[in-house]
N, C-alpha and C positions, 0 to 999 in steps of 0.2 A: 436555090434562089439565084436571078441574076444578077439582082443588089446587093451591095455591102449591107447587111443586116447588125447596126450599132447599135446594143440596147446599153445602158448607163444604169448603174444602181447606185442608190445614197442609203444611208442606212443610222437608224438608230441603236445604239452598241446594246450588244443583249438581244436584240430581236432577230439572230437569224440570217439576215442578210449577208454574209460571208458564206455560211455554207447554202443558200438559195441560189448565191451567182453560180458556187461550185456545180448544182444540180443542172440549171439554167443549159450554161457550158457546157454539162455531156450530154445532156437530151440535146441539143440545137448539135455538138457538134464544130463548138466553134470555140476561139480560145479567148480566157480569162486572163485581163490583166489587173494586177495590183498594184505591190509594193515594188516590184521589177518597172515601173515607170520612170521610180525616184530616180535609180541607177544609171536609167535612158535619157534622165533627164541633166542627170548630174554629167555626164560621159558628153551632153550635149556642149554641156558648160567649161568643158574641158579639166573635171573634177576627177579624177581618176583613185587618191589615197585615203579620203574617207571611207568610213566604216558604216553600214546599211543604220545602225542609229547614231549618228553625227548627222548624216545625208536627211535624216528623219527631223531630225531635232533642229537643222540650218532648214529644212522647208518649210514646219509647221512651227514655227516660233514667232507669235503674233501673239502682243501683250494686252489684255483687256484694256477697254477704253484708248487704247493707243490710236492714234491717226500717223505715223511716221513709219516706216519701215526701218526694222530693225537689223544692223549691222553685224555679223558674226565675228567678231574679235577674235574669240576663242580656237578660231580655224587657220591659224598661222596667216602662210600664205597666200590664203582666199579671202583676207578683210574686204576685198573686195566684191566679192561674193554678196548675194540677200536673199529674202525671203522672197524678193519680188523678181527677183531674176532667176528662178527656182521654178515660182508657178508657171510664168511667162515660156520658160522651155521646156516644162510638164503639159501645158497646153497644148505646145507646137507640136509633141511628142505624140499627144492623144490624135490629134487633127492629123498625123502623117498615117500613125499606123491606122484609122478607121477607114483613110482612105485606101489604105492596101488590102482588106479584107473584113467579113464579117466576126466580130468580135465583142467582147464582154469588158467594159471599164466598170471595177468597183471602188465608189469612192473618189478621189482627188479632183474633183470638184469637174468630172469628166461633164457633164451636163452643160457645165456655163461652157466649157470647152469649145463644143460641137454646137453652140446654140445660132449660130450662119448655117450649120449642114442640117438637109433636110430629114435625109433618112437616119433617124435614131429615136428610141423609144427611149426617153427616162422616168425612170421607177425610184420610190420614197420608200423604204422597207420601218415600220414601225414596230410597236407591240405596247401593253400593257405593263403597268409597272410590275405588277404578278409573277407576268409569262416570264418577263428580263431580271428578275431578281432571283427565278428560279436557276435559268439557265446560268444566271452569274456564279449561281452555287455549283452547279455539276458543270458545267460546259467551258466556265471564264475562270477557272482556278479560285472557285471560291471568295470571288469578288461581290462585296454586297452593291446593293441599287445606289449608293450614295457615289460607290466607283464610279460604277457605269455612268452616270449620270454627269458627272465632273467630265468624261471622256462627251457625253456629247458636248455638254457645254463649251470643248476646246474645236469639236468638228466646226457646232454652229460659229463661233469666233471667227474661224477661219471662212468656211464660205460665205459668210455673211461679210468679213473686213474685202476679201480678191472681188465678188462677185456683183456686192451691193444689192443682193439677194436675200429671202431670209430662208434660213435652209428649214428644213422641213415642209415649208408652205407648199400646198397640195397644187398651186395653181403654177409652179414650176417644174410640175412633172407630168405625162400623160396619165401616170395610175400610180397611186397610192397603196401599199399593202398592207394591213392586220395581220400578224402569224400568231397572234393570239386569239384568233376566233376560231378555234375548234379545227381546221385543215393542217394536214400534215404538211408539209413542205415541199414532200414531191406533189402532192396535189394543188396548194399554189405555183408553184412551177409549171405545171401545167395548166394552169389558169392564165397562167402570165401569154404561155407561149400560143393560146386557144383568141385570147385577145389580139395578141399583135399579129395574127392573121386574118383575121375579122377585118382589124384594122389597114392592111399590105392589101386585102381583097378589094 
């Protein structure tokens, strides 16, 4: 392809979406980013001695019902530091490297990110409570649906407090995924990748 090819996935915990981006990534070809954004993003900030959950825990700590951004105390010499100056250079982080090649953001609210650049395909990965209570058992260490569920409830918090967005809503992504309707994953995957050429055509 001549174009940077940016597809973005959001995901509901338990449904998959972690290992679909992984599949995604080696059929296409192109590289996967995650939790190595925090890092990029922290190193942005000139954060260099935290610990990958410090770095975690200073970006997603957004308190329900809150309107204020919340101040990290607990980080010595980075009180001055936030949540908001966290996404703000996660953002800029996602917007640099999409521009240097074709690639995979999972998660961190990559969507609102790129939503000024044209070329990028964002996907909503869902499932049933069923399918996500299953896999919470073999796949999430035995985590029942009530985890999983408190874990979306803190993603939605978040996208919904940076973006003013409501996460999940289908009408902020080009395609919506079910991985509880009977397709295995490589074969959503290939669903996915059959559409956004359809669509690039």
């Amino acid at each position: 392809m001549k174009e940077n090819l940016v597809i973005t996935i959001s995901r509901q915990y338990g449904a998959g979406g972690r290992e679909l981006a992984g599949i995604l990534a080696e059929k296409l070809g192109i590289k996967l980013y995650d939790r190595q954004l925090v890092h990029l993003a922290a190193a942005k900030l000139g954060i260099h001695d935290l610990s990958e959950d410090e770095l975690l825990e200073m970006e997603n700590t957004v308190k329900p019902l809150s309107m204020s951004f919340i101040p990290f105390h607990s980080f010595g010499t980075h009180m001055g530091e936030s949540s908001q100056g966290m996404f703000m250079s996660e953002s800029a982080v996602i917007r640099k490297i999409a521009e240097d090649g074709s690639c995979i953001f999972l998660g961190r609210c990559a969507d609102y990110a790129l939503r000024n650049n044209d070329n990028h395909f964002d996907i909503f990965v869902c499932a049933d409570d069923e399918f996500r209570e299953k896999r919470g058992q073999t796949i999430y260490e035995g985590k029942s649906l009530k985890e999983l569920n408190r874990e979306n409830e803190k993603r939605a918090r978040y996208y919904n407090y940076y973006t003013g967005r409501t996460w999940g809503d289908g009408a902020n992504y080009d395609l919506v995924v079910n991985t509880s309707k009977g397709a295995s994953l490589e074969e959503v995957a290939d669903g996915i990748i059959a559409y956004i050429n359809k669509v690039k055509a």
